[in-house]
N, C-alpha and C positions, 0 to 999 in steps of 0.2 A: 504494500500500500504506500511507502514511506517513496519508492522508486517512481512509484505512477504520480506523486504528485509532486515529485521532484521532476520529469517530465513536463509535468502540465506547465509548471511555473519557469522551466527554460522553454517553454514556443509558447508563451503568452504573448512574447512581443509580436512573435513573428505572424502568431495568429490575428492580433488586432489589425497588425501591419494590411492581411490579406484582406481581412472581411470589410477592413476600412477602404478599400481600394474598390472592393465588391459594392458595397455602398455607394461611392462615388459614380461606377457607372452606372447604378439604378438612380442613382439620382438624375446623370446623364440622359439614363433612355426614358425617364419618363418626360423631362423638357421637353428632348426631341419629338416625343408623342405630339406633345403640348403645340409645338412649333410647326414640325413638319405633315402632323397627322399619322392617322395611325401605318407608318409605313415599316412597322419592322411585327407590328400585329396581321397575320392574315388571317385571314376567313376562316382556318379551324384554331387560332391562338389564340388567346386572347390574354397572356401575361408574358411582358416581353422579360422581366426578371425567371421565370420560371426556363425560358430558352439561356438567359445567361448564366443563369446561377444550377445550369442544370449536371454538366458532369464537368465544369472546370473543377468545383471542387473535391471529386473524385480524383481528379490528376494529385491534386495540392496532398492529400493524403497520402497517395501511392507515393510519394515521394517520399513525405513523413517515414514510411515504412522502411525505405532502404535508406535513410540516415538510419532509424532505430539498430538496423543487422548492421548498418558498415559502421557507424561511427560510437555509437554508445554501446554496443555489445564489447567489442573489446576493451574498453574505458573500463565498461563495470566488472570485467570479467580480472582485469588488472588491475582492480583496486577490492578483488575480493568476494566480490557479489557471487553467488554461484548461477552456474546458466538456470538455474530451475526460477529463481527467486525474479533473476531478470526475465523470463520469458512469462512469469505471471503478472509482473508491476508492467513489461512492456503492453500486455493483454490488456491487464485493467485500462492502461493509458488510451489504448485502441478503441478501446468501447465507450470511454468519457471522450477523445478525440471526434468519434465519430456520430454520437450524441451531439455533442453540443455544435459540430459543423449545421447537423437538421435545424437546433434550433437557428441557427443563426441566417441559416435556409429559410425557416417558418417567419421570423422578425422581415426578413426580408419582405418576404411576400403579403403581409402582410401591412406593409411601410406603403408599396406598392400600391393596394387596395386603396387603403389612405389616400395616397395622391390623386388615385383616381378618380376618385367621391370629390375630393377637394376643386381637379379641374375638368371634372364634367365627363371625364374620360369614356368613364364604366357607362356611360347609357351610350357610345359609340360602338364599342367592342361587338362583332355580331355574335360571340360565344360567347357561353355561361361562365364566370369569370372560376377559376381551379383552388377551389378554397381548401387550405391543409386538412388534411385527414387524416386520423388514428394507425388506419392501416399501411397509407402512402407514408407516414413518419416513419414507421417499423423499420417497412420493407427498403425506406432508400436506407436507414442505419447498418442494415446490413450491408446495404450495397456499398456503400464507405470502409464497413469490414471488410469486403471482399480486396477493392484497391488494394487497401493498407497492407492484406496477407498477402498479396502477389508482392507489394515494394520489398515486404521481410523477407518472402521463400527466392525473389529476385537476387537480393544482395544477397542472401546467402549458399546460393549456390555459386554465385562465382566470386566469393573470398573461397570457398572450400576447395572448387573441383580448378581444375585446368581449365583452360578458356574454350577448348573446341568442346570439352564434356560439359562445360556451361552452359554453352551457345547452343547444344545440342537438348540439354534440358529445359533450359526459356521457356521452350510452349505451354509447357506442365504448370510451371509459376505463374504465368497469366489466364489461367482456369479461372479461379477468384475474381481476375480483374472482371474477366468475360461476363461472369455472374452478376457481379458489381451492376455493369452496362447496365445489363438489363434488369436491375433492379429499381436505379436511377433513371431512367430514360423514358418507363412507364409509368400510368398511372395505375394504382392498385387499389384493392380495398382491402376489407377482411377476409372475404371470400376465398376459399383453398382450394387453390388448382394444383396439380399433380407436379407440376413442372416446376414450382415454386418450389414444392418440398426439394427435388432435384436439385437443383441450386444450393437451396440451404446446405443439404446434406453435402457439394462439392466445396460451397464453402467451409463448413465445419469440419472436413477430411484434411483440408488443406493446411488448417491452422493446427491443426494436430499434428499434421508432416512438419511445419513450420517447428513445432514445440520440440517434437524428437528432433529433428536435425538441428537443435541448437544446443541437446542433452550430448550429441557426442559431436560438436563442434571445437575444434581445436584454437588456442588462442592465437597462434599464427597457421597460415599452412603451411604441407610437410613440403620441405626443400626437395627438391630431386637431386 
């Protein structure tokens, strides 16, 4: 626990840094609403934050993930931590990271709505305007999961293997990301479709591959 919120509080900058930027272009595209008309809403959108804020920050996490394997796994691992203890604080951190990205997804879109009551927007838009949902929060937090565990199983197959047996294994590590996609990309409900569970379950294999290969991950690799 003491690890995940020693995480959170080293990318709190970076995190504000992002969503502050993210902010700014919604503030951006809604002017341009305002100014230009609805030219970046078509006929089935009707939230142009929901097109920008839709799987950038799914990249911004995957990335998170391979800092976590390349650069604070051997830190903690050389000051003591054992891999078990780090690949459960990195976990917690994963799931509070990719929490709090939704909400800050949800503020969004909901900032959004705002503006558009405010300048008249929302009686333009010719579709139902996409209000956060219970089930759409779940399923994109997963989808965040998914990212983050390909950035981990990423970086850690090629600190471990040789570079052509890396390159060779890649496609396996973005299973997750895959997942991710199409978690974020759709809109979902509570409803249980078969395909869903699929996912989950290749995402929850993954991070489980990710946990053992960090149980016998060496702190350097072996010299030839």
């Amino acid at each position: 626990m003491s690890l995940a919120r020693y995480l959170l509080r080293r990318h709190r900058l970076i995190f504000g840094i992002y969503w502050g930027i993210m902010l700014l272009v919604l503030a951006a595209l809604v002017t341009s609403l305002k100014v230009f008309g609805l030219w970046i809403v078509e006929a089935e959108r009707a939230s142009a934050w929901a097109l920008a804020a839709n799987v950038a920050p799914g990249w911004f996490v995957f990335v998170i993930g391979i800092i976590l394997a390349s650069v604070y796994l051997p830190v903690g691992i050389a000051h003591g931590i054992t891999r078990r203890d780090f690949a459960i604080g990195a976990g917690l951190f994963a799931v509070a990271t990719s929490v709090l990205f939704e909400l800050m997804k949800i503020a969004g879109q909901l900032l959004e709505a705002l503006a558009y009551n405010m300048f008249g927007i929302m009686e333009e838009i010719a579709e139902p305007y996409p209000w956060p949902t219970a089930g759409g929060a779940l399923t994109e937090v997963l989808g965040y999961l998914g990212f983050m565990c390909s950035g981990w199983l990423s970086a850690l197959i090629f600190y471990r293997m040789r570079i052509w047996w890396a390159l060779l294994v890649a496609p396996f590590a973005a299973i997750p990301l895959s997942g991710g996609m199409e978690f974020i990309s759709t809109e979902t409900d509570w409803s249980h479709k078969p395909h869903w569970s699929f996912i989950t379950l290749i995402v929850a294999g993954s991070v489980v591959a990710a946990y053992l290969a960090v149980r016998g991950l060496a702190l350097k690799p072996k010299k030839t």
